[in-house]
C-alpha positions as CSV (number, residue, x, y, z in Angstrom):
1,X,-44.8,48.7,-6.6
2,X,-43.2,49.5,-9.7
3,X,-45.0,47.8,-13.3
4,X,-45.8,44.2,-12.2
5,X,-45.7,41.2,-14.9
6,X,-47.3,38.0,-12.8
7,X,-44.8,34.9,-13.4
8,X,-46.4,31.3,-14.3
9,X,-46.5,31.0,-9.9
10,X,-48.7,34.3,-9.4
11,X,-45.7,36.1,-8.0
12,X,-44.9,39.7,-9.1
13,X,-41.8,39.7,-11.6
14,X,-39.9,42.6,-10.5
15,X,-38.9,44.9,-13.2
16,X,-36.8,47.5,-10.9
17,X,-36.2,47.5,-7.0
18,X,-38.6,47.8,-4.2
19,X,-38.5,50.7,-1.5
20,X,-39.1,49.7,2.3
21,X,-42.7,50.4,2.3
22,X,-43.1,48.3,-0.9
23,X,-40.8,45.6,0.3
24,X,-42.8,46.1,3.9
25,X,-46.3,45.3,1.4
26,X,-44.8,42.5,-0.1
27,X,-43.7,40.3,3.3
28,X,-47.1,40.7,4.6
29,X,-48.7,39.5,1.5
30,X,-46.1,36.9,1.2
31,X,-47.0,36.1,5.6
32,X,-50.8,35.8,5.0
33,X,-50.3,33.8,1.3
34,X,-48.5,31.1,3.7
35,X,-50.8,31.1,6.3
36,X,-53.5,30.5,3.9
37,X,-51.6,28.1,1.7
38,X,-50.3,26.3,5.0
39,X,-47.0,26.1,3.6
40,X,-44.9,28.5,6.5
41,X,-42.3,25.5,6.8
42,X,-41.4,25.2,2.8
43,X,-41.6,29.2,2.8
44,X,-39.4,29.2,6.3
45,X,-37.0,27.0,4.4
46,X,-37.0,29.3,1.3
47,X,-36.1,32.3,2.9
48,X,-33.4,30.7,5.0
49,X,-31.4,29.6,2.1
50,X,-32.2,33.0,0.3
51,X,-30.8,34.8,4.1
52,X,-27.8,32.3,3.1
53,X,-27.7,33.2,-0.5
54,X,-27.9,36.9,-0.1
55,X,-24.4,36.4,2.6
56,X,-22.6,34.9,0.5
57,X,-23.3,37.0,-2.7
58,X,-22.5,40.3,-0.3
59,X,-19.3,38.9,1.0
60,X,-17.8,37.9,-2.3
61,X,-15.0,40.3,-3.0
62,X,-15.3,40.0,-6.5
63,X,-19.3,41.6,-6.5
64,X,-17.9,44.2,-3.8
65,X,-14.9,45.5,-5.7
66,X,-17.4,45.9,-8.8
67,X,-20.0,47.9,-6.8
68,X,-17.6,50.3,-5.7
69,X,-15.8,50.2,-9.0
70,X,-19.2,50.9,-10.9
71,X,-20.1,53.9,-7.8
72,X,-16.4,55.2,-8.1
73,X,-17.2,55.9,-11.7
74,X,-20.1,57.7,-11.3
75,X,-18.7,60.4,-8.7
76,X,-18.8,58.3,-5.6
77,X,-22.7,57.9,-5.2
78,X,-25.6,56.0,-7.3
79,X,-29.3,56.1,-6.8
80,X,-31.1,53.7,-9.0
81,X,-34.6,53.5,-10.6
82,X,-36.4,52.9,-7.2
83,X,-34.6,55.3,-5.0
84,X,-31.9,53.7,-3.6
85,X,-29.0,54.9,-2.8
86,X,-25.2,53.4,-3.0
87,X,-22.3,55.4,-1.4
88,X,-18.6,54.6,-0.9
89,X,-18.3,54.0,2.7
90,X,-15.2,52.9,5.1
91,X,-16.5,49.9,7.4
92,X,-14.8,48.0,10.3
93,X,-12.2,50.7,11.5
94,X,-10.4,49.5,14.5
95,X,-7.6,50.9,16.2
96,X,-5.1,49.0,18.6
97,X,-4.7,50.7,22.2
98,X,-2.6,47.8,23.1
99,X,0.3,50.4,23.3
100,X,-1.3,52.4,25.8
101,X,-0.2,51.5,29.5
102,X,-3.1,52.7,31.3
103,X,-5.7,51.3,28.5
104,X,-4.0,47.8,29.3
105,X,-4.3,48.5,33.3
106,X,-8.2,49.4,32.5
107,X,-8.8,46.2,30.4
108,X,-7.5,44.1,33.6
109,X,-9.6,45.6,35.9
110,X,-12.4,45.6,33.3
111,X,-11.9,41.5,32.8
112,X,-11.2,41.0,36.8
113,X,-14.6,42.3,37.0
114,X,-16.4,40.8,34.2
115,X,-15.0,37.2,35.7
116,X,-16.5,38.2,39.0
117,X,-20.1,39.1,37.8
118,X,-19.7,35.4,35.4
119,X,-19.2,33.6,38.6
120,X,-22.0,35.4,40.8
121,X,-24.7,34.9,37.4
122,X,-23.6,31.3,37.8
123,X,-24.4,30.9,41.0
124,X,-27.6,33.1,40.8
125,X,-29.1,30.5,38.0
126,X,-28.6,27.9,39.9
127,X,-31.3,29.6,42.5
128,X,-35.0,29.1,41.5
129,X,-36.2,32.4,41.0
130,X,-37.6,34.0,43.8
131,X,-35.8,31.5,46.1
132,X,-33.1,32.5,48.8
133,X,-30.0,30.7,49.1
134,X,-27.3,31.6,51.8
135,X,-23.6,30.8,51.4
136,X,-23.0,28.8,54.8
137,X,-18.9,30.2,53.8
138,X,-19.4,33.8,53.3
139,X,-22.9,34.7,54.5
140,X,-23.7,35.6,51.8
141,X,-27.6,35.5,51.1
142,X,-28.8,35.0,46.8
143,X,-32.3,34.9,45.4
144,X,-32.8,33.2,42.0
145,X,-33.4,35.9,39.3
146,X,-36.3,35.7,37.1
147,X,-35.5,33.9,33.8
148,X,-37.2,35.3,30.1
149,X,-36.9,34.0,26.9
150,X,-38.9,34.4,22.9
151,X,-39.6,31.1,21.5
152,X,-39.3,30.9,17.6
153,X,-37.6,28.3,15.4
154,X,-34.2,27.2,13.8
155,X,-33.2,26.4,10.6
156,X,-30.4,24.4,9.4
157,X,-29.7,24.3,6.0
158,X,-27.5,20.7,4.6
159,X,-24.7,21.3,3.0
């Protein structure tokens, strides 16, 4: 990492930015300090409202308009201390086919069929996986799908 000064709480005061391996360093020293601390739930909290934090700070228009103001003036590109790098970039181009006759016919048929597979994965969860179950109307024979899912944790922070 770059020159560290330790603050009062032991934690590296950051002088200039961090690159990904750095920053890569840091979270699994930061992962085994609260393992051995036991304090994941305060540091869970911490980084929730820093996740929060960060959002709101790179949605503000106001901090945008002055990174590409500060960019613009220096040629359209910036890298900084650490080896970043800041470029002007276009996001979030969309274009309307709305016009277009056979792009409307395509998105019917598109949505006809995405209501059709809804219904059938309805029906199919019903079904205990690995268990048949016939349609008495149609015929139609279904076997439950497997179901897979990651446990972790949620965070809500108050308002």
């Amino acid at each position: 990492m770059a020159e560290q000064v330790l603050q009062r709480n032991g934690l590296p005061q950051l002088r200039e930015g961090l690159n990904k391996n750095q920053i890569a360093l840091l979270a699994d020293a930061t992962v085994d300090n609260a393992l051995e601390q036991d304090n994941a739930l305060p540091v869970a909290e911490a980084l929730a409202a820093m996740e929060e934090f960060v959002k709101q700070v790179r949605k503000d228009d106001r901090f945008v308009d002055a990174i590409r103001e500060t960019i613009t003036r220096n040629n359209g590109k910036v890298q900084t201390a650490s080896g970043a790098k800041l470029e002007l970039c276009e996001t979030g181009v969309s274009y309307d086919y709305a016009q277009d006759a056979g792009w409307r016919a395509l998105t019917a048929e598109i949505n006809s069929l995405l209501e059709m597979r809804k219904a059938l994965e309805e029906k199919l969860r019903r079904i205990a996986p690995g268990k048949m179950w016939v349609d008495h109307e149609t015929g139609e024979v279904l076997e439950g799908v497997p179901k897979a899912s990651k446990s972790t944790y949620r965070i809500t922070l108050s308002k």
